[in-house]
C-alpha positions as CSV (number, residue, x, y, z in Angstrom):
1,X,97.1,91.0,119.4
2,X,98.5,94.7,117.8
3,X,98.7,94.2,114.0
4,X,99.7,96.6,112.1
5,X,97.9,97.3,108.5
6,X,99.9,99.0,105.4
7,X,98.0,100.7,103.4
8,X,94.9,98.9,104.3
9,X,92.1,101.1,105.3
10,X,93.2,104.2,104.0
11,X,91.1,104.7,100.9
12,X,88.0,106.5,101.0
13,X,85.0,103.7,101.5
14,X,87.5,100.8,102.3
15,X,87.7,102.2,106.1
16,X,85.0,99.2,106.9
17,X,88.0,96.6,106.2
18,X,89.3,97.6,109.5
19,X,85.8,97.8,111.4
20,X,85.3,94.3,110.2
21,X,88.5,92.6,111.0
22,X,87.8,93.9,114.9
23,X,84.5,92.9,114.5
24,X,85.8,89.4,113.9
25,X,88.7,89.6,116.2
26,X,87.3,91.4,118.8
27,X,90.7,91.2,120.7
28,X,92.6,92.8,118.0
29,X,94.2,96.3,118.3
30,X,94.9,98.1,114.9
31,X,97.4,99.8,114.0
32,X,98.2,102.0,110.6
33,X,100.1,104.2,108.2
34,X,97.7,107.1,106.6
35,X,98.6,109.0,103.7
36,X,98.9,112.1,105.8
37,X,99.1,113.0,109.4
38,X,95.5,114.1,109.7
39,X,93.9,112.0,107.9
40,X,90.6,110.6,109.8
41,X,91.4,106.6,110.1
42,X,89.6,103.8,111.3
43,X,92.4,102.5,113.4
44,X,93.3,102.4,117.0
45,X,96.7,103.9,116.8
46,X,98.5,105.9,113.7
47,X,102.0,104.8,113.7
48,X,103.2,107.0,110.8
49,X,102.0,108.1,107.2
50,X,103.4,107.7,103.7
51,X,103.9,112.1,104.0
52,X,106.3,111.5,106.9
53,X,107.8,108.2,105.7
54,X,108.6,108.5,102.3
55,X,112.0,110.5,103.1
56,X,112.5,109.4,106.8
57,X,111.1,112.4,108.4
58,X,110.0,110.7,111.8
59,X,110.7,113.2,114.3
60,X,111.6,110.8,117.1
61,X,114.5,109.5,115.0
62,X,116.0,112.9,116.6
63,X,113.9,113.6,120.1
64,X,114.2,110.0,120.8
65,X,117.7,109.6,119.1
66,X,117.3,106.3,117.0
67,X,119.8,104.4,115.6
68,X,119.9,101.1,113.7
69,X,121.0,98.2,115.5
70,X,124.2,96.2,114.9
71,X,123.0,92.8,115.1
72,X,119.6,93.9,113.1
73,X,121.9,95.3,110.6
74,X,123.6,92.2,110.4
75,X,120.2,90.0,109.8
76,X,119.5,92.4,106.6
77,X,122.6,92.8,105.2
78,X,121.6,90.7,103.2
79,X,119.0,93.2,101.4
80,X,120.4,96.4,101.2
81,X,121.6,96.4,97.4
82,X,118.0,95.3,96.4
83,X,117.0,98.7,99.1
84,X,119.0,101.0,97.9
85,X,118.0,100.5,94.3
86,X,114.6,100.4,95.4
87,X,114.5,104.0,96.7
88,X,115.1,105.1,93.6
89,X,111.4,105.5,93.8
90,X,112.2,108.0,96.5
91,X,114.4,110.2,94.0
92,X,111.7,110.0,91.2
93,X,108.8,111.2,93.9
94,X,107.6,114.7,93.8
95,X,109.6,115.8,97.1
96,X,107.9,118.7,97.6
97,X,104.4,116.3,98.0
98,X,105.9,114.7,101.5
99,X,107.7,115.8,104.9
100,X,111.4,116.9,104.9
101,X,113.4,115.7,107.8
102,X,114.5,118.3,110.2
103,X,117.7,120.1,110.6
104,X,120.8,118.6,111.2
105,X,119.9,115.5,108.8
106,X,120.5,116.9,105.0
107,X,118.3,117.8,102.0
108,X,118.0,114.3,100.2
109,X,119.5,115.1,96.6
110,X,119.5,111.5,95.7
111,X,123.2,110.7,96.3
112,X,124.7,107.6,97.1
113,X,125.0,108.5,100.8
114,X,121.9,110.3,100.5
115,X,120.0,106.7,100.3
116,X,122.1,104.8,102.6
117,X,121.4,107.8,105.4
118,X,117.6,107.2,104.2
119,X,117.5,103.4,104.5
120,X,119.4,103.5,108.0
121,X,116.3,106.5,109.1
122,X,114.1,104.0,108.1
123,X,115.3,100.8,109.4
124,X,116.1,102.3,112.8
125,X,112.6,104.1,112.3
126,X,110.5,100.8,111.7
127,X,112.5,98.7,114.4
128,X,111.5,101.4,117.3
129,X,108.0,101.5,116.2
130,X,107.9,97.9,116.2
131,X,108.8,97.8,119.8
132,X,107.0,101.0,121.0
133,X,103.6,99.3,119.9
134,X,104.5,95.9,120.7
135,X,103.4,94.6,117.3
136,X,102.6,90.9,117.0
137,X,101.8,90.8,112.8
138,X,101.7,92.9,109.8
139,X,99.3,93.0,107.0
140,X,100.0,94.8,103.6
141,X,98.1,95.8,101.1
142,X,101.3,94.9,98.4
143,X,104.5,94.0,98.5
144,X,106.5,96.3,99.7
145,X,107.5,98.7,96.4
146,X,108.2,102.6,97.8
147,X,111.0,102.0,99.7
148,X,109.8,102.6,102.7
149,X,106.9,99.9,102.8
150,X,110.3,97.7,101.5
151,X,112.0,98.4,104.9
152,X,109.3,97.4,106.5
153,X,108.9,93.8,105.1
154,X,112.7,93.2,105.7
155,X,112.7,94.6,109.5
156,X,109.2,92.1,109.9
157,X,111.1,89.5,108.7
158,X,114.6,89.9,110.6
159,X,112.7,90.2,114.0
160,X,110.7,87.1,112.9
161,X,107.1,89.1,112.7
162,X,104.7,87.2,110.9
163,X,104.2,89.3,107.4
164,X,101.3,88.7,105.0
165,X,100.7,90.8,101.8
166,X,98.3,91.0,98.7
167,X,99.9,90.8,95.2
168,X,97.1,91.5,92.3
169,X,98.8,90.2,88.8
170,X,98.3,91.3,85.1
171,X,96.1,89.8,83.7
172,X,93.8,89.0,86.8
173,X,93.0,92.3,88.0
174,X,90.7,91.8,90.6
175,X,92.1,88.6,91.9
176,X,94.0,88.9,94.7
177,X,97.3,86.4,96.2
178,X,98.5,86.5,99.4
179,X,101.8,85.7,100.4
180,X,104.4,85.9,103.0
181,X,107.5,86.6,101.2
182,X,108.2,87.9,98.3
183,X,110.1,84.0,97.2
184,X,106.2,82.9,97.5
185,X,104.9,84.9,94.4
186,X,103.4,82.7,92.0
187,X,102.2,80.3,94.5
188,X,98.7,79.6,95.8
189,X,98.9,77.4,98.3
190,X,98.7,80.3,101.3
191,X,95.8,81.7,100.0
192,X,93.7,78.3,99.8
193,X,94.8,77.9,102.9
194,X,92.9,81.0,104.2
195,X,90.0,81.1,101.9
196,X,89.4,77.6,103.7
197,X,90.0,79.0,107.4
198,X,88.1,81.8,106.7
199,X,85.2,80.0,105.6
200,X,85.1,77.6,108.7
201,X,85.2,80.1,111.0
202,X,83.3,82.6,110.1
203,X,81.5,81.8,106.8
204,X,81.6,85.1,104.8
205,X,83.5,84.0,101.8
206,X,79.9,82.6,100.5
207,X,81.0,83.1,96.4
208,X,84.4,82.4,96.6
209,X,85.5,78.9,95.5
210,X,88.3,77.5,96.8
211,X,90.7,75.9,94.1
């Protein structure tokens, strides 16, 4: 199984989340997105960082000349108002912090068009790398909130790849939901659900009660 993990295993001293999910899944093949390109990882395979992803700046959307899909279009349509407004936290980044895209594709100056062209990078982006890695499920460490991270929920979801991410809510810091669409926030059910695998299979979860 390839899963890929979203800002999971990224932070300095949480690398051991990804050494222990192979440990119990022996079978699973990881796959990531690092803050930068260089960053040392715990994973099998980088498949991109926030630096490159933040304004679409995948080189193979050019070298391997990528382009979004009609019919995936067509299954998130449905999302691309809720997208677009959503990369407003792309105009409100410092830009000069992340990768530009290359030459022929346009400084991003936070136009109308300017997001569209960035949403379409990033759909047609996420839906290649999807395929080139062959991956089976996606884990997150939130819902998806920087645009990019956004694109990738919606893409999971139109190409029916199982999706899971953590959601921690004001005022329970330090407890942690899971969820597999954003329509689930608020319930617990899902996460019951797991606590309860979890324990039966591999009994870890020793001071966690199950409600």
């Amino acid at each position: 199984m390839n899963v890929l993990l979203v800002k999971i295993g990224t932070e300095p001293g949480l690398e051991s989340i990804v050494t222990k999910l192979k440990d119990f899944e022996p079978q699973v093949r990881t796959f990531g997105v690092t803050s930068t390109p260089g960053q040392d990882h715990p994973f099998d395979v980088r498949v991109s960082s926030s630096y490159e992803a933040m304004l679409g700046a995948h080189d193979e959307y050019l070298t391997q000349g990528l382009y979004v899909r009609p019919d995936l279009f067509r299954k998130i349509a449905k999302y691309e108002g809720q997208l677009l407004r959503m990369l407003e936290r792309v105009a409100i980044h410092d830009l000069t912090s992340v990768k530009s895209p290359p030459p022929p594709i346009p400084q991003f100056i936070d136009s109308v068009d300017d997001r569209s062209q960035l949403l379409l990078r990033m759909i047609a982006f996420w839906d290649f790398a999807f395929d080139l890695h062959r991956i089976d499920a996606i884990v997150a460490q939130n819902y998806g909130h920087n645009g990019w991270d956004a694109v990738i929920q919606v893409v999971a979801e139109a190409r029916n790849i199982p999706y899971l991410f953590f959601h921690e809510v004001r005022p329970f810091l330090g407890s942690l939901y899971v969820h597999e669409n954003s329509s689930e926030i608020g319930q617990l059910e899902l996460g019951a659900q797991l606590l309860r695998v979890a324990n039966e299979r591999f009994q870890f979860i020793d001071e966690l009660e199950v409600r």
